[in-house]
C-alpha positions as CSV (number, residue, x, y, z in Angstrom):
1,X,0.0,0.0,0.0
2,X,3.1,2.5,0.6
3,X,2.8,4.9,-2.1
4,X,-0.6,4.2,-3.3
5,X,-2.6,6.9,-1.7
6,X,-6.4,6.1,-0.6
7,X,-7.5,2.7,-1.3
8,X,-11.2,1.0,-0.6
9,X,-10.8,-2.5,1.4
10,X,-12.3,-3.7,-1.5
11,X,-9.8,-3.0,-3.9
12,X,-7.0,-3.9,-1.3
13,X,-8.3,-7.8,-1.6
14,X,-8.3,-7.4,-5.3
15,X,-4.4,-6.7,-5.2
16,X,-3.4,-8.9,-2.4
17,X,-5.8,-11.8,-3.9
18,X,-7.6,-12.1,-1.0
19,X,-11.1,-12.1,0.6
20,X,-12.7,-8.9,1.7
21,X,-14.3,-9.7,4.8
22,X,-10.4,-10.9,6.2
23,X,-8.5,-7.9,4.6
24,X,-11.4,-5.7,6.7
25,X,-10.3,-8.1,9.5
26,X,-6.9,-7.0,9.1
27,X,-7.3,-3.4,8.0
28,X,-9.0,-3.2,11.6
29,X,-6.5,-4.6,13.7
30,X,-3.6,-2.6,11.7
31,X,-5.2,0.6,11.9
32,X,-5.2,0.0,15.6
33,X,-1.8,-0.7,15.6
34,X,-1.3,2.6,13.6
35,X,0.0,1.1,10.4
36,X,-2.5,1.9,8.3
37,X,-5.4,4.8,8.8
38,X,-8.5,4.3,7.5
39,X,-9.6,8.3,5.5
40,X,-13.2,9.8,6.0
41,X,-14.4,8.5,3.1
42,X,-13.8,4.7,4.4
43,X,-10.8,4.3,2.3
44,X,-7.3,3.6,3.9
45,X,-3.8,4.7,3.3
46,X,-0.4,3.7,4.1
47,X,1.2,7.1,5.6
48,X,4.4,5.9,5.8
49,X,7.0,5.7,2.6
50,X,8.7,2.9,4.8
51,X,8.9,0.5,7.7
52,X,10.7,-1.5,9.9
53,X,8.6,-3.8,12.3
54,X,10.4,-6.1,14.7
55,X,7.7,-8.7,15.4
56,X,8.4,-12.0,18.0
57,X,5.9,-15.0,17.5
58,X,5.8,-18.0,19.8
59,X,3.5,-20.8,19.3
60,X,0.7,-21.5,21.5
């Protein structure tokens, strides 16, 4: 998404190949996380040209 400006959720699955009602799923918890901010008009954007996330998993 970096450098695409607004984008609907919808046409975020189209590009990632993906279903809508997950990529909503995940536009959620990443705009809580403050990667990604959803615009007034229910689009989202990427604000950032670039990233670096350290991340640690561990299985359950």
């Amino acid at each position: 998404m970096q450098g695409k400006g607004e984008l609907s959720v919808r046409e975020l699955a189209r590009s990632v190949g993906r279903d809508v009602k997950r990529v909503h799923e995940d536009v959620v918890i990443l705009a809580k996380l403050g990667l990604l901010e959803r615009t007034e008009n229910g689009g989202v954007v990427c604000p950032y040209s670039s990233m670096h996330i350290d991340m640690y998993l561990k299985a359950a």
